[in-house]
MIDOSE-1310 file (N, C-alpha, C; in nm, 2 decimals, decimal comma, always signed):
residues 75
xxxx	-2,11/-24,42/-5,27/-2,16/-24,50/-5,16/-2,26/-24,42/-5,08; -2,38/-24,46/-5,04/-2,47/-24,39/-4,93/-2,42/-24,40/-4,77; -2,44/-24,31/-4,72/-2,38/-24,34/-4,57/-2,53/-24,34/-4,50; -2,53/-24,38/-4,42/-2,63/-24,38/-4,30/-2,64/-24,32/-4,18
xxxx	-2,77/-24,28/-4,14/-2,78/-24,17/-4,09/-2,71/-24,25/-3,87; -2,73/-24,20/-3,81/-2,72/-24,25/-3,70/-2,86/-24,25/-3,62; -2,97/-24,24/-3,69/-3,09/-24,22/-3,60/-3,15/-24,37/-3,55; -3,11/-24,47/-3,58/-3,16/-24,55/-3,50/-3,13/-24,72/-3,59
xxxx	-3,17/-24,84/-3,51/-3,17/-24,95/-3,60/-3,24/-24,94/-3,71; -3,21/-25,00/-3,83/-3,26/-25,06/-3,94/-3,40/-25,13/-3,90; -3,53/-25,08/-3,95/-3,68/-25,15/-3,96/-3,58/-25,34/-3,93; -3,53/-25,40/-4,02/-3,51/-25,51/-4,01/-3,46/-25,56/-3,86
xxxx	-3,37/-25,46/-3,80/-3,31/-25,53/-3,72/-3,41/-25,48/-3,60; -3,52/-25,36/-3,58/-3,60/-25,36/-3,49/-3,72/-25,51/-3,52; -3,75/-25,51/-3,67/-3,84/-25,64/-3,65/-3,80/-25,78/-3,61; -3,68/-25,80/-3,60/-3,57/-25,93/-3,55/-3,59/-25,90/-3,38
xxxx	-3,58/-25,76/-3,38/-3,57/-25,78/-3,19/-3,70/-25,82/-3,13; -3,80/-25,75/-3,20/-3,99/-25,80/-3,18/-3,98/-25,91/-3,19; -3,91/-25,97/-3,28/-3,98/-26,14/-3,30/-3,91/-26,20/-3,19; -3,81/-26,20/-3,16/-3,71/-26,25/-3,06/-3,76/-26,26/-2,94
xxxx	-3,82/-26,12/-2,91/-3,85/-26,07/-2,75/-3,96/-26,12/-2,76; -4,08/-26,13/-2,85/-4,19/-26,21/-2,84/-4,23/-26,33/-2,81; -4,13/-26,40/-2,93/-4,08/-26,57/-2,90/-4,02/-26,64/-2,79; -3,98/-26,55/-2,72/-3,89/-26,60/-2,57/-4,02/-26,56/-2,46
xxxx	-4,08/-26,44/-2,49/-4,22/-26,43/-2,38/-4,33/-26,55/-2,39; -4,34/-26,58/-2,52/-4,42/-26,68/-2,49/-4,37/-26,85/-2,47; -4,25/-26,83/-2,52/-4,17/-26,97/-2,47/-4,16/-26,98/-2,30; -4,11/-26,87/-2,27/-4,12/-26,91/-2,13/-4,29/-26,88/-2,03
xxxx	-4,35/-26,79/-2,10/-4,52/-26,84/-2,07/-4,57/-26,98/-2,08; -4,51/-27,06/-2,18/-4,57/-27,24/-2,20/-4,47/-27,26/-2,10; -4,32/-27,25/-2,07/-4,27/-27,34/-2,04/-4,30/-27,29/-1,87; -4,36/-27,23/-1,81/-4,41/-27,16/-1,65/-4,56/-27,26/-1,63
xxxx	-4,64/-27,25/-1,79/-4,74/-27,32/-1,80/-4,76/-27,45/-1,74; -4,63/-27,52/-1,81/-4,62/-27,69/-1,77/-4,58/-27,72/-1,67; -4,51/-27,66/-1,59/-4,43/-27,65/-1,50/-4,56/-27,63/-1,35; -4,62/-27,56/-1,37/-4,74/-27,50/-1,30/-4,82/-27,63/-1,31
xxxx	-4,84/-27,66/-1,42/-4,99/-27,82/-1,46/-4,91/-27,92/-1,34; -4,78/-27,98/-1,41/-4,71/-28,08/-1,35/-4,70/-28,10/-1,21; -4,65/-27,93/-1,15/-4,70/-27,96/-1,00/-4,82/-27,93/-0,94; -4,90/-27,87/-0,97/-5,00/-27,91/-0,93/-5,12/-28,01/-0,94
xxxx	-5,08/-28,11/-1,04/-5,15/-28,23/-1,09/-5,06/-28,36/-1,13; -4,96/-28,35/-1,03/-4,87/-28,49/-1,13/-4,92/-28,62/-1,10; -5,06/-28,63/-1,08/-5,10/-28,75/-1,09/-5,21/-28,76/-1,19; -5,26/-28,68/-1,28/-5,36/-28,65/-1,37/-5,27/-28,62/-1,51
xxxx	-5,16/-28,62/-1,48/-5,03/-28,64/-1,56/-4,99/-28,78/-1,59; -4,95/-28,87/-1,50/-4,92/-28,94/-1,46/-5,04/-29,12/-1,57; -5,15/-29,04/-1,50/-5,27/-29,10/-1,57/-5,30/-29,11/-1,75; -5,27/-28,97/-1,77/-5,28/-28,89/-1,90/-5,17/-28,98/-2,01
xxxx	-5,04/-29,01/-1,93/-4,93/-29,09/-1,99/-5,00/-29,21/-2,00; -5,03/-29,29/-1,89/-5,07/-29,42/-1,86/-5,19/-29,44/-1,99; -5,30/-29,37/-2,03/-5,39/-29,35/-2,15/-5,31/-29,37/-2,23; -5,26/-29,26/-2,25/-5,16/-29,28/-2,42/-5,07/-29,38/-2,42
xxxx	-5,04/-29,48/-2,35/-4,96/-29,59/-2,39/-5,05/-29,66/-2,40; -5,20/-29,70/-2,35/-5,29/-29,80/-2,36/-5,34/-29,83/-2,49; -5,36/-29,65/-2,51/-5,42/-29,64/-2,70/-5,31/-29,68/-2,81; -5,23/-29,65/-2,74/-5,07/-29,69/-2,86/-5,11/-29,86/-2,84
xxxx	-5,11/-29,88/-2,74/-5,07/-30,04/-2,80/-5,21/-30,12/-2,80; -5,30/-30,07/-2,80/-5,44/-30,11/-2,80/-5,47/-30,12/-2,98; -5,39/-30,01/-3,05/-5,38/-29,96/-3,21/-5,32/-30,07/-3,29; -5,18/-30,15/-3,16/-5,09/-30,24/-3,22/-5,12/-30,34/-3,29
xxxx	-5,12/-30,38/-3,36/-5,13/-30,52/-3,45/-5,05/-30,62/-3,40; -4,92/-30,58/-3,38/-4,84/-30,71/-3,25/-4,75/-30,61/-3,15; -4,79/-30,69/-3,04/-4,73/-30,66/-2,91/-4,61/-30,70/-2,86; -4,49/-30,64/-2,91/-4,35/-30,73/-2,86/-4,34/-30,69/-2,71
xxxx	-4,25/-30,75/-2,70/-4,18/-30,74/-2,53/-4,15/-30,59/-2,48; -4,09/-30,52/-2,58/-4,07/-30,42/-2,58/-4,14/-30,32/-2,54; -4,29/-30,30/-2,62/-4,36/-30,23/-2,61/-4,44/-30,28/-2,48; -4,44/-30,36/-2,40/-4,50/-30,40/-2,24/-4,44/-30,35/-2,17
xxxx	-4,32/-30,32/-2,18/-4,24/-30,26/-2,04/-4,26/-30,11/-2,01; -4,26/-30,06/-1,93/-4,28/-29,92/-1,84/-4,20/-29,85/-1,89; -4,22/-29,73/-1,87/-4,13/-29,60/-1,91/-4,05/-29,62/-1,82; -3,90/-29,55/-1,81/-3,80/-29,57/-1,76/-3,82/-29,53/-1,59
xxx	-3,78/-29,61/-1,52/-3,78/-29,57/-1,38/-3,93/-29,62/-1,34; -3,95/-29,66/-1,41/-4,14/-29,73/-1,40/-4,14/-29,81/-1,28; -4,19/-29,92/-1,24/-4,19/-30,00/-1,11/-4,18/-30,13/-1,18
């Protein structure tokens, strides 16, 4: 059997802590991002949604009832 020295983690488990610690800096860098857009523009937001439904159903071949009604909480 080999024994192992005590000088430090395994390459693998230091490249698992990099990817981890990397993945969560930039997850929470996008998710500070949105958060930042949304309040300072939640009407260019707002708009941006209102687009993307026009083009969705402007694409449609048929228009049910369904697809006319507002996003939840809409007016």
């Amino acid at each position: 059997m080999m024994k192992h020295d005590a000088a430090g983690p395994t390459l693998l488990r230091q490249l698992t802590y990099r990817l981890v610690a990397f993945t969560l800096v930039f997850a929470v860098l996008d998710i500070g991002l949105v958060v930042w857009t949304y309040v300072s523009q939640p009407e260019a937001l707002g708009e941006q949604l209102l687009t993307l439904e026009a083009s969705k159903l402007e694409h449609s071949p048929v228009l049910t009832p369904d697809e006319l009604t507002g996003p939840p909480g809409a007016p």
